[in-house]
PyMOL Python script that loads the backbone (N, CA, C, O; Angstrom):
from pymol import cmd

cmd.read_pdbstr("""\
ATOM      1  N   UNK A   1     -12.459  12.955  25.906  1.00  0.00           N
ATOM      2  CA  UNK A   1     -11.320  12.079  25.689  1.00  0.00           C
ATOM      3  C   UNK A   1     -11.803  10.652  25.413  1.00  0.00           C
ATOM      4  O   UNK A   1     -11.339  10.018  24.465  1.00  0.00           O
ATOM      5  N   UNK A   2     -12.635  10.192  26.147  1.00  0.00           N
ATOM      6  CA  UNK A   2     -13.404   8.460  25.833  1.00  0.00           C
ATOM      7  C   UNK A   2     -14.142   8.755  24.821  1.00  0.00           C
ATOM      8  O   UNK A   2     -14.558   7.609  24.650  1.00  0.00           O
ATOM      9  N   UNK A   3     -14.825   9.555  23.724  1.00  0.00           N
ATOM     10  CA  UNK A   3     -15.332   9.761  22.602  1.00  0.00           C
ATOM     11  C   UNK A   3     -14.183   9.690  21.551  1.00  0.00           C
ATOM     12  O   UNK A   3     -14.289   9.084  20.485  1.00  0.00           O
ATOM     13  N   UNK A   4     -13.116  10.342  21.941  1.00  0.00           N
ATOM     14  CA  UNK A   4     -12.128  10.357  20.969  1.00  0.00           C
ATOM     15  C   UNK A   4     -11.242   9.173  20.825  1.00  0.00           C
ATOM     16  O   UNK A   4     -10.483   8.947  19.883  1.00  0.00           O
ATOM     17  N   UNK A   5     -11.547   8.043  22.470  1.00  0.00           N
ATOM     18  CA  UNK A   5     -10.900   7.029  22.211  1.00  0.00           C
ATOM     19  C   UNK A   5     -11.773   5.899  21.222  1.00  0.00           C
ATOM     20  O   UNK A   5     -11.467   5.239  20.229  1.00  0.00           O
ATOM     21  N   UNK A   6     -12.659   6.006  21.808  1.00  0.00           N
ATOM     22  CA  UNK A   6     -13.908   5.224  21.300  1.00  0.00           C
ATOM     23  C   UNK A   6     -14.263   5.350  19.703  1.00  0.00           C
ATOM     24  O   UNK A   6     -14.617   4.464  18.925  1.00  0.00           O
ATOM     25  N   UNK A   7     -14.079   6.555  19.507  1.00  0.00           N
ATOM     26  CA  UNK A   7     -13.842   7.186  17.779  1.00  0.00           C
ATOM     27  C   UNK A   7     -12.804   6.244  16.464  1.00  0.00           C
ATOM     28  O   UNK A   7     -13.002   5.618  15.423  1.00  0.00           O
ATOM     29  N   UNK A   8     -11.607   6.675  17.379  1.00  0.00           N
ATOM     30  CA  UNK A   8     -10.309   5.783  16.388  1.00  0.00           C
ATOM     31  C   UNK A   8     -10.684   4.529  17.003  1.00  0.00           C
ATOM     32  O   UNK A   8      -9.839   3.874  16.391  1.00  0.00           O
ATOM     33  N   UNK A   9     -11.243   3.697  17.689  1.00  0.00           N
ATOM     34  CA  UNK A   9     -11.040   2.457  17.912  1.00  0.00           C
ATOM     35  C   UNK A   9     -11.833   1.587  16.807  1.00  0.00           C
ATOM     36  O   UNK A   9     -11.649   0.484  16.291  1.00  0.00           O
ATOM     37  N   UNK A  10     -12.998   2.813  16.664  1.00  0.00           N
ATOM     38  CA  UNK A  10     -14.232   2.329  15.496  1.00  0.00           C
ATOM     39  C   UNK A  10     -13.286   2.518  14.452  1.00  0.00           C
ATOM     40  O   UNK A  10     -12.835   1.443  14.056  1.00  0.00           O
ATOM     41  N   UNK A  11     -12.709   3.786  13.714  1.00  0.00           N
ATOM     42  CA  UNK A  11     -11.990   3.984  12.335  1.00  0.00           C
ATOM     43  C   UNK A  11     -10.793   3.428  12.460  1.00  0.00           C
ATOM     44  O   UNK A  11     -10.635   2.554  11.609  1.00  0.00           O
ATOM     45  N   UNK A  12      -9.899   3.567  13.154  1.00  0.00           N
ATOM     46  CA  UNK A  12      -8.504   2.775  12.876  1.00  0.00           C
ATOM     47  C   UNK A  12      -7.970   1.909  14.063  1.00  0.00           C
ATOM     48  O   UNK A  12      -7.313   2.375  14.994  1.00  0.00           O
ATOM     49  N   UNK A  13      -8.383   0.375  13.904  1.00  0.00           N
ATOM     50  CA  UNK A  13      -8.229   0.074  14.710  1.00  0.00           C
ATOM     51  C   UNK A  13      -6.830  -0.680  15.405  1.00  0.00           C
ATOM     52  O   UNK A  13      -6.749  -1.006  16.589  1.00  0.00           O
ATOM     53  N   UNK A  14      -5.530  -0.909  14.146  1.00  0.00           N
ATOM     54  CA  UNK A  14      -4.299  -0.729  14.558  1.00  0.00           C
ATOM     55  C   UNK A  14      -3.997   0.235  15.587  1.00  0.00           C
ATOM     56  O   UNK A  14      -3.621   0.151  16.757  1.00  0.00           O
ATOM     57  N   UNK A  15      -4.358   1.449  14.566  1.00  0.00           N
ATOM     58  CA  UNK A  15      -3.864   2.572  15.756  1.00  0.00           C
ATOM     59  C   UNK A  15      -4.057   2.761  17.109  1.00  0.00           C
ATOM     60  O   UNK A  15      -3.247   3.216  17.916  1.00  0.00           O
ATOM     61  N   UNK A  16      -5.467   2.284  17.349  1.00  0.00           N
ATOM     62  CA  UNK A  16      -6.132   2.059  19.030  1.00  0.00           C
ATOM     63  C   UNK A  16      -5.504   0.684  19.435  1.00  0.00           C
ATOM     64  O   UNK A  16      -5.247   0.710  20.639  1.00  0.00           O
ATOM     65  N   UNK A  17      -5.265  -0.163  19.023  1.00  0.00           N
ATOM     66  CA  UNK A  17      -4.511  -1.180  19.482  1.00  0.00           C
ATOM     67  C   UNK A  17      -2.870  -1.015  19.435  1.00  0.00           C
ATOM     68  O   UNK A  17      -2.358  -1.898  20.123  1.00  0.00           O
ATOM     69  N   UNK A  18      -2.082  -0.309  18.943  1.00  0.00           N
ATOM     70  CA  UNK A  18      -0.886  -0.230  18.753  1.00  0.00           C
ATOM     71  C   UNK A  18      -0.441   1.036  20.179  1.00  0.00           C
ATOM     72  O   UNK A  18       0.532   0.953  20.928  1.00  0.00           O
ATOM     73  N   UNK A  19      -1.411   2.015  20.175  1.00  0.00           N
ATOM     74  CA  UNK A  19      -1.467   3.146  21.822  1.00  0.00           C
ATOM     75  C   UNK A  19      -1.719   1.975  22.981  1.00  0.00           C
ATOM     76  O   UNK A  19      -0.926   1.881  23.918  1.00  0.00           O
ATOM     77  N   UNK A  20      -2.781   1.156  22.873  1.00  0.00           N
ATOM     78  CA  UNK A  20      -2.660   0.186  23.900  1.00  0.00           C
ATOM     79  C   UNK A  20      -1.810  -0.879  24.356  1.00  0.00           C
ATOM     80  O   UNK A  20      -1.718  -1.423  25.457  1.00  0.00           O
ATOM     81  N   UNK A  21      -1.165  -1.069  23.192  1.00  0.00           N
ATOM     82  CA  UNK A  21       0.099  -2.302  23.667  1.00  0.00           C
ATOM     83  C   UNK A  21       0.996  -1.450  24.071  1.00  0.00           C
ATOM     84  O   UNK A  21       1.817  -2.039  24.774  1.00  0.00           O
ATOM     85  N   UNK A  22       1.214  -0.416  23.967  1.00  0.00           N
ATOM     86  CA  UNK A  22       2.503   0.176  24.076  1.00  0.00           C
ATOM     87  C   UNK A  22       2.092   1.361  25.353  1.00  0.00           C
ATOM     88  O   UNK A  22       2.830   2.277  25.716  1.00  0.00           O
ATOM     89  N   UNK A  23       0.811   1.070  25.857  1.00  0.00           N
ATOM     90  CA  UNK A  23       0.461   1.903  27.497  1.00  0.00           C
ATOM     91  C   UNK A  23       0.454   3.124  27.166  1.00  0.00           C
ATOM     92  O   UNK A  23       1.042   3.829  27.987  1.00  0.00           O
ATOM     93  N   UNK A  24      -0.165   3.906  25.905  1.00  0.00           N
ATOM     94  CA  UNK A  24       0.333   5.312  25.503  1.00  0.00           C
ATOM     95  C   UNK A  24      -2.031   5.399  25.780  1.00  0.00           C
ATOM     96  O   UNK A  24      -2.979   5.009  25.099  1.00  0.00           O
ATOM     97  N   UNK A  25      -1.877   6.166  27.201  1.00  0.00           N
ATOM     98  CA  UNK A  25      -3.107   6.646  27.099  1.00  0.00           C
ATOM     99  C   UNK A  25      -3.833   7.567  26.773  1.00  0.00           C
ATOM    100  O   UNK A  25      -3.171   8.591  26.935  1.00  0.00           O
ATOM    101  N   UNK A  26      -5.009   7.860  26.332  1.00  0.00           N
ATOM    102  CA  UNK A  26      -5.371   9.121  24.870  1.00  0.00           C
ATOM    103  C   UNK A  26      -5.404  10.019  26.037  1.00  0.00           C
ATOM    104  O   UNK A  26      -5.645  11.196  25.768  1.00  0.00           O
ATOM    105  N   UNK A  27      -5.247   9.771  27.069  1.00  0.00           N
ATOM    106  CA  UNK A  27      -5.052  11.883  28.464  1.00  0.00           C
ATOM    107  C   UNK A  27      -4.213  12.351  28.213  1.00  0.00           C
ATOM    108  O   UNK A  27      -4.066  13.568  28.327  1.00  0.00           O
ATOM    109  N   UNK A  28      -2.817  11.074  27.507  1.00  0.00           N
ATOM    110  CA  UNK A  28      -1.462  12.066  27.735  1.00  0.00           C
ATOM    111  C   UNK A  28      -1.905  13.004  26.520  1.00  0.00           C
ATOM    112  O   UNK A  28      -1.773  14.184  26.845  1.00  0.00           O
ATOM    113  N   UNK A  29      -2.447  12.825  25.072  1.00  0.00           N
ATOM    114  CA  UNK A  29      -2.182  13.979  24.735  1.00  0.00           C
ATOM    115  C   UNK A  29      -3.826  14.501  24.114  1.00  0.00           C
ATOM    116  O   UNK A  29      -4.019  15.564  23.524  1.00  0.00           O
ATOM    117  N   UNK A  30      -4.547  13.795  24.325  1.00  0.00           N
ATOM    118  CA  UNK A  30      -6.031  15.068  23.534  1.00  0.00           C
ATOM    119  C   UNK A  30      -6.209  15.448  25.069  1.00  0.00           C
ATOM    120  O   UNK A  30      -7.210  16.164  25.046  1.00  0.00           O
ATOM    121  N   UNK A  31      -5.820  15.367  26.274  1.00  0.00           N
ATOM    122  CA  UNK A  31      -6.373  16.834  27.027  1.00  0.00           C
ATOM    123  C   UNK A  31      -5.450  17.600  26.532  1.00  0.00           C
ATOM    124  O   UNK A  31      -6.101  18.206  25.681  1.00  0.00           O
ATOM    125  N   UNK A  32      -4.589  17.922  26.479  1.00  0.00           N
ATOM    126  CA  UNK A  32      -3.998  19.355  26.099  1.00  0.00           C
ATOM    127  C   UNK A  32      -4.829  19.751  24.402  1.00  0.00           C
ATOM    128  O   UNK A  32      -5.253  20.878  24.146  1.00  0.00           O
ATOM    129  N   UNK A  33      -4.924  18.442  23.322  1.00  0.00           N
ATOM    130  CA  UNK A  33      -5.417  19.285  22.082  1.00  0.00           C
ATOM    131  C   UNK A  33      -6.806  19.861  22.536  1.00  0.00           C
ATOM    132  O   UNK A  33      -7.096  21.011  22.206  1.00  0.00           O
ATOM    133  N   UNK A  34      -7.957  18.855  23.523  1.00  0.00           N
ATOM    134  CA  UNK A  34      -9.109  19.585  23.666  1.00  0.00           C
ATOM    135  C   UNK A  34      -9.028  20.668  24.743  1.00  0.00           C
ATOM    136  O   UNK A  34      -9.849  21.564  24.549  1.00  0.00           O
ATOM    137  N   UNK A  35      -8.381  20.804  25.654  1.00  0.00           N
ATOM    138  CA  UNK A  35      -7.868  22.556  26.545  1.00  0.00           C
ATOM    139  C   UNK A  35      -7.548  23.370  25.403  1.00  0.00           C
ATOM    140  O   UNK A  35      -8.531  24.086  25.211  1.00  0.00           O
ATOM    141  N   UNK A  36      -6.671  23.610  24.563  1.00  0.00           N
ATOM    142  CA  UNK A  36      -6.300  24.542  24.075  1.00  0.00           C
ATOM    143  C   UNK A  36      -7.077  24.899  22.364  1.00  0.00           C
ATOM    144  O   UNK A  36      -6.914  25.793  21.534  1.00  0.00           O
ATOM    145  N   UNK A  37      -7.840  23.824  22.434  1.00  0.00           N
ATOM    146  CA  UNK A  37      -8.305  23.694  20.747  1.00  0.00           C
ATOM    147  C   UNK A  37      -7.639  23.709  19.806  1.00  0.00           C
ATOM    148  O   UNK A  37      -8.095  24.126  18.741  1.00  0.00           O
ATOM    149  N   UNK A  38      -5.859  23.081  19.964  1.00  0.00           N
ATOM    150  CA  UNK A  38      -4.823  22.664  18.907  1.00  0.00           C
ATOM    151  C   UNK A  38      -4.206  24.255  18.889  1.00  0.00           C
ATOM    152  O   UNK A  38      -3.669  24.370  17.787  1.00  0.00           O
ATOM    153  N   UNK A  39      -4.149  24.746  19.181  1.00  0.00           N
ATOM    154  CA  UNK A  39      -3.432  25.860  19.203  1.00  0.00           C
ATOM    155  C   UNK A  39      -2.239  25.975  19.078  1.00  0.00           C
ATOM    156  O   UNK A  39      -1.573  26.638  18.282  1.00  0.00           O
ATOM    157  N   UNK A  40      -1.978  25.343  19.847  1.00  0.00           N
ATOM    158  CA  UNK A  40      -0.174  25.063  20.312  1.00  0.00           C
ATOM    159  C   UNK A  40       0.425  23.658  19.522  1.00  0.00           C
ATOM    160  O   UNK A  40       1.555  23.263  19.811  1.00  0.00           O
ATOM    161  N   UNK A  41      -0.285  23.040  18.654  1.00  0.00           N
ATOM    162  CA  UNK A  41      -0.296  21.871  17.382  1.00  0.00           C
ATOM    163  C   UNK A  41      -0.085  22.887  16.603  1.00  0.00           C
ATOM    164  O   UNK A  41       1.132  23.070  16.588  1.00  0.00           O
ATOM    165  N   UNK A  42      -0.635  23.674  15.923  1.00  0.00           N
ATOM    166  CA  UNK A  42      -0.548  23.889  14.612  1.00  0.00           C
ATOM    167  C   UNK A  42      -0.124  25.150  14.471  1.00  0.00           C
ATOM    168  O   UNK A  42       0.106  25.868  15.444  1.00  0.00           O
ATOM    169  N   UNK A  43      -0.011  25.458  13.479  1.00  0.00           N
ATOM    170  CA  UNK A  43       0.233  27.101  13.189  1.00  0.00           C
ATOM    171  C   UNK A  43      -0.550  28.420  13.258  1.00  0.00           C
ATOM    172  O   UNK A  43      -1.749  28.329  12.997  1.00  0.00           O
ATOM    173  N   UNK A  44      -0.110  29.517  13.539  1.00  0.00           N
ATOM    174  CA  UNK A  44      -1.388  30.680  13.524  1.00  0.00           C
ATOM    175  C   UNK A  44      -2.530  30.739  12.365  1.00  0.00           C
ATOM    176  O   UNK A  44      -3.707  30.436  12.561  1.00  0.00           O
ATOM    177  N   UNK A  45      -1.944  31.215  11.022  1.00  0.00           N
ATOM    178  CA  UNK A  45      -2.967  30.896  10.345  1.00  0.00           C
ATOM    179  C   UNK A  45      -4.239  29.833  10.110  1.00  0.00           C
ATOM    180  O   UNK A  45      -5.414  29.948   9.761  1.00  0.00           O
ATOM    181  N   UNK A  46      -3.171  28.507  10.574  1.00  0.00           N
ATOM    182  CA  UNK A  46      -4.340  27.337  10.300  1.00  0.00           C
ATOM    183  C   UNK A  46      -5.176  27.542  11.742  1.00  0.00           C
ATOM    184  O   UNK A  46      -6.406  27.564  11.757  1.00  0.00           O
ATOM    185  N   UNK A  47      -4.419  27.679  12.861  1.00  0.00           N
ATOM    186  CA  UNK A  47      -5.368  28.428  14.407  1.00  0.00           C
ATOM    187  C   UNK A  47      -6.530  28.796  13.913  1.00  0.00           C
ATOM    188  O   UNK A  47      -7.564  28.164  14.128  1.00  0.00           O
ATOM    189  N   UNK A  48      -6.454  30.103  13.037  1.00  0.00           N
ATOM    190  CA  UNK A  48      -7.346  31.169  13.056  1.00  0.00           C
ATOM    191  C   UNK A  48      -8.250  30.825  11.887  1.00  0.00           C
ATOM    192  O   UNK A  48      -9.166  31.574  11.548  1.00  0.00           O
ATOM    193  N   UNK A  49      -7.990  29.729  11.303  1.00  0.00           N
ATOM    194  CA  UNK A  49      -9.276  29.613  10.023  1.00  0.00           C
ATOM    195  C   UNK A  49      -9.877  28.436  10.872  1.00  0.00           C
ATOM    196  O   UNK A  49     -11.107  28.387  10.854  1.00  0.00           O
ATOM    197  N   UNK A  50      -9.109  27.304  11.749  1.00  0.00           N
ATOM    198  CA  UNK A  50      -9.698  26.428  12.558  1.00  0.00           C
ATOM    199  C   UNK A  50     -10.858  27.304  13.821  1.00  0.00           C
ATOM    200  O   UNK A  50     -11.991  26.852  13.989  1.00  0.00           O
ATOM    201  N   UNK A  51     -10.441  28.366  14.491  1.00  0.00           N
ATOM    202  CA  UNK A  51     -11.743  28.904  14.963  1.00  0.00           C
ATOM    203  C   UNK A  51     -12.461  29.367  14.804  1.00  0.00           C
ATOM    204  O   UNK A  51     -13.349  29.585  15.627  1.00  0.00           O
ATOM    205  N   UNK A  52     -12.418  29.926  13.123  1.00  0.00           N
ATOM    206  CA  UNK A  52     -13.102  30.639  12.769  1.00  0.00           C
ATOM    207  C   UNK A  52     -14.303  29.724  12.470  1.00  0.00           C
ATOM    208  O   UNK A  52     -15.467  30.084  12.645  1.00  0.00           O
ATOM    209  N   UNK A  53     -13.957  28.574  12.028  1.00  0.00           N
ATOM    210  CA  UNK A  53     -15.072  27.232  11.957  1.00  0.00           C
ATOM    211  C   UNK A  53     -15.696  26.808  13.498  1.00  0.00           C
ATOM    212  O   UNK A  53     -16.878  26.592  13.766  1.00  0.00           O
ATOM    213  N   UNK A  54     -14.664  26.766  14.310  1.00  0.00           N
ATOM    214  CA  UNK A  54     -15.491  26.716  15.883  1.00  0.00           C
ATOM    215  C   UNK A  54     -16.574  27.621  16.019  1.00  0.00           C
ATOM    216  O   UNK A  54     -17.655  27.181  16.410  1.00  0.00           O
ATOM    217  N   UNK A  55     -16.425  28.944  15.726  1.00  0.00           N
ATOM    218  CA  UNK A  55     -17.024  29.535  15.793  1.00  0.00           C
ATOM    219  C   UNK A  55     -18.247  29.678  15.188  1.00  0.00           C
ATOM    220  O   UNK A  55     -19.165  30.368  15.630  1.00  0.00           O
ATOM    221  N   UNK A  56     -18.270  28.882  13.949  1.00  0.00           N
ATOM    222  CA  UNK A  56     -19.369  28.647  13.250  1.00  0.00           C
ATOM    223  C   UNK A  56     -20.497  27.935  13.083  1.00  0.00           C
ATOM    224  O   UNK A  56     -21.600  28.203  12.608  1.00  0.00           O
ATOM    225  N   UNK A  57     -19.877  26.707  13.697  1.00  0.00           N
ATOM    226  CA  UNK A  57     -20.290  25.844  14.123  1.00  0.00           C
ATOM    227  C   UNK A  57     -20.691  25.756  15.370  1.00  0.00           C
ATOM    228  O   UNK A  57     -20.441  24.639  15.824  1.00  0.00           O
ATOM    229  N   UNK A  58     -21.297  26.580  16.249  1.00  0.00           N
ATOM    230  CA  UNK A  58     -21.871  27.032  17.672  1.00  0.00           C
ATOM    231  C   UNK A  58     -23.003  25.676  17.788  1.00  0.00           C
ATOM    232  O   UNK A  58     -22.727  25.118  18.850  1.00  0.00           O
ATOM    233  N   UNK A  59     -23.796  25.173  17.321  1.00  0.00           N
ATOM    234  CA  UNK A  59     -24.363  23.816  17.906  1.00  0.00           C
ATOM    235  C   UNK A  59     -23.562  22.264  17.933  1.00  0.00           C
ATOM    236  O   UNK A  59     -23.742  21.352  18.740  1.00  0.00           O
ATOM    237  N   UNK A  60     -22.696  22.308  16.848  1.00  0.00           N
ATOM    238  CA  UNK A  60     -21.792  21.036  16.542  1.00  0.00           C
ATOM    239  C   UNK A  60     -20.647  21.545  17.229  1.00  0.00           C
ATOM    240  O   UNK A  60     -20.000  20.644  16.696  1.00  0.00           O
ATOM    241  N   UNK A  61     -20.088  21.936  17.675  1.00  0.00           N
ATOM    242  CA  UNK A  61     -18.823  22.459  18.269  1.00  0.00           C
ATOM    243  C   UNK A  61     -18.131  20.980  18.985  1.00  0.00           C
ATOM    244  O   UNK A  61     -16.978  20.670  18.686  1.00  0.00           O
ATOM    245  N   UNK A  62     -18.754  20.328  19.715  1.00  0.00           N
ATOM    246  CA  UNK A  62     -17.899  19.428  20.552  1.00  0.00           C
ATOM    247  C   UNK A  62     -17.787  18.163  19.457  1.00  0.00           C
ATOM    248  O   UNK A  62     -16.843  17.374  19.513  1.00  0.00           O
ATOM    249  N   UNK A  63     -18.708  18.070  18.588  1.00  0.00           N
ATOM    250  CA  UNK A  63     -18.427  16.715  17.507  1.00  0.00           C
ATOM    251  C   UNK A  63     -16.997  17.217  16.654  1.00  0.00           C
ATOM    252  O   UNK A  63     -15.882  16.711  16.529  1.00  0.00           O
ATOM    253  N   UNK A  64     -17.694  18.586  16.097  1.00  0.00           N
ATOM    254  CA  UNK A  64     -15.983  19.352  15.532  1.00  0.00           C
ATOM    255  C   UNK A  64     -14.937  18.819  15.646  1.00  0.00           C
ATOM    256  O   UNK A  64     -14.165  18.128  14.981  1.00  0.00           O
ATOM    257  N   UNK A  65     -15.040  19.344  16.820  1.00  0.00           N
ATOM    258  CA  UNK A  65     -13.719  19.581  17.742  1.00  0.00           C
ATOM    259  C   UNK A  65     -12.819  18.185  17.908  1.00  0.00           C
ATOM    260  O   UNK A  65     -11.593  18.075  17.951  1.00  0.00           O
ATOM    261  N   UNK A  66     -14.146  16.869  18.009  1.00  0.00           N
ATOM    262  CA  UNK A  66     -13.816  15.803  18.340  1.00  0.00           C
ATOM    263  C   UNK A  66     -12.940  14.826  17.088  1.00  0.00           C
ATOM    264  O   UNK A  66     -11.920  14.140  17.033  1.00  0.00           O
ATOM    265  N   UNK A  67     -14.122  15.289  16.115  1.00  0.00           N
ATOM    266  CA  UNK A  67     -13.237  14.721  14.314  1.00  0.00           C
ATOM    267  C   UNK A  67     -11.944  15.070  14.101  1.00  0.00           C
ATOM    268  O   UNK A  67     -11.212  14.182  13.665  1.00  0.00           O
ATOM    269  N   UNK A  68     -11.398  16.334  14.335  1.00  0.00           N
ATOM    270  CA  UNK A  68     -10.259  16.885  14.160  1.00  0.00           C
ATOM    271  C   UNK A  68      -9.385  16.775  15.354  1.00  0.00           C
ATOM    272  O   UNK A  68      -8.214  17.005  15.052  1.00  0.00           O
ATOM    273  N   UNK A  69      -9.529  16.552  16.370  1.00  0.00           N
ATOM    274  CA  UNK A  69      -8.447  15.752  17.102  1.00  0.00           C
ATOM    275  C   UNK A  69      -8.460  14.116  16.254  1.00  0.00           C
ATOM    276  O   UNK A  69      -7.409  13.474  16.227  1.00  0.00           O
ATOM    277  N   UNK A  70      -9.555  13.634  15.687  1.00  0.00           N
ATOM    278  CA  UNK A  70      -9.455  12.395  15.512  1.00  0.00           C
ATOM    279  C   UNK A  70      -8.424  12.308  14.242  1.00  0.00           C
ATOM    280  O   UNK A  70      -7.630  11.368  14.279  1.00  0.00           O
ATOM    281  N   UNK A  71      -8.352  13.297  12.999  1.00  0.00           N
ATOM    282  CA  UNK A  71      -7.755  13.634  11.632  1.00  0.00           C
ATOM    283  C   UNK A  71      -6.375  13.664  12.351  1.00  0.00           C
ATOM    284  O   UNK A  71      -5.361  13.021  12.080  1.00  0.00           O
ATOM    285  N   UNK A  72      -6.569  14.463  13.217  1.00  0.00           N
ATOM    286  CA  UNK A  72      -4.828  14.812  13.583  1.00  0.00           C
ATOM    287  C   UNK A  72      -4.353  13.768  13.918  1.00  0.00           C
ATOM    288  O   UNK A  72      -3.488  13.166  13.282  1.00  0.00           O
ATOM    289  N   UNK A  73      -4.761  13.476  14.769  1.00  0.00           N
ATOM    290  CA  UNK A  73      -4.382  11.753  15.256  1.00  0.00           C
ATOM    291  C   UNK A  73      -3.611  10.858  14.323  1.00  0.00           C
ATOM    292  O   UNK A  73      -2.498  10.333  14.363  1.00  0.00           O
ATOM    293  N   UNK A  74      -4.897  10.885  13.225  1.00  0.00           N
ATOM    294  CA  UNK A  74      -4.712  10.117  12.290  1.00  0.00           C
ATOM    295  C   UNK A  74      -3.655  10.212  11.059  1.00  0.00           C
ATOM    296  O   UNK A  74      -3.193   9.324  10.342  1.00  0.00           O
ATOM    297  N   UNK A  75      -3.409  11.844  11.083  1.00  0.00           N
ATOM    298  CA  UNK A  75      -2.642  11.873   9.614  1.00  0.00           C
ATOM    299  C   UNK A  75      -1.133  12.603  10.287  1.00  0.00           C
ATOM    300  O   UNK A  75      -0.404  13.251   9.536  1.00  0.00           O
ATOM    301  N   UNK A  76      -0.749  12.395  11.885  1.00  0.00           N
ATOM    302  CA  UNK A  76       0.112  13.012  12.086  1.00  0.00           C
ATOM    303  C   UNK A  76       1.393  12.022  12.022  1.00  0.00           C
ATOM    304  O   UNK A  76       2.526  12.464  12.216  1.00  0.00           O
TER     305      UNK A  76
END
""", "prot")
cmd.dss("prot")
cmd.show_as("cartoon", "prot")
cmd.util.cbc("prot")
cmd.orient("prot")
């Protein structure tokens, strides 16, 4: 979760300043995207081509994981 805050603060830094004025802390919602690996975000199909890349990615897995909470973040 402090990688992913630390992440958007480097790339968008409105956005990390606009969650902070407004007391919105990154626990309320990337622990549930990093517990469940977006599962319950997105749809089955996109689920199942998204783990199929987890899965592929068996040494990078936690950087993965970390960019794409950061995309979602970003383009939601």
């Amino acid at each position: 979760v402090n990688q992913l805050k630390e992440l958007i603060r480097r790339i968008d830094q409105p956005l990390h300043e606009h969650l902070q004025t407004h007391g919105v802390d990154y626990l309320q919602f990337s622990f549930r995207w990093m517990n469940n690996l977006l599962t319950r975000e997105i749809p089955l199909p996109c689920t199942i081509r998204l783990w199929d890349t987890y899965l592929a990615e068996s040494d990078g897995f936690a950087i993965f994981q970390l960019y794409v909470c950061a995309a979602f973040l970003l383009h939601w």
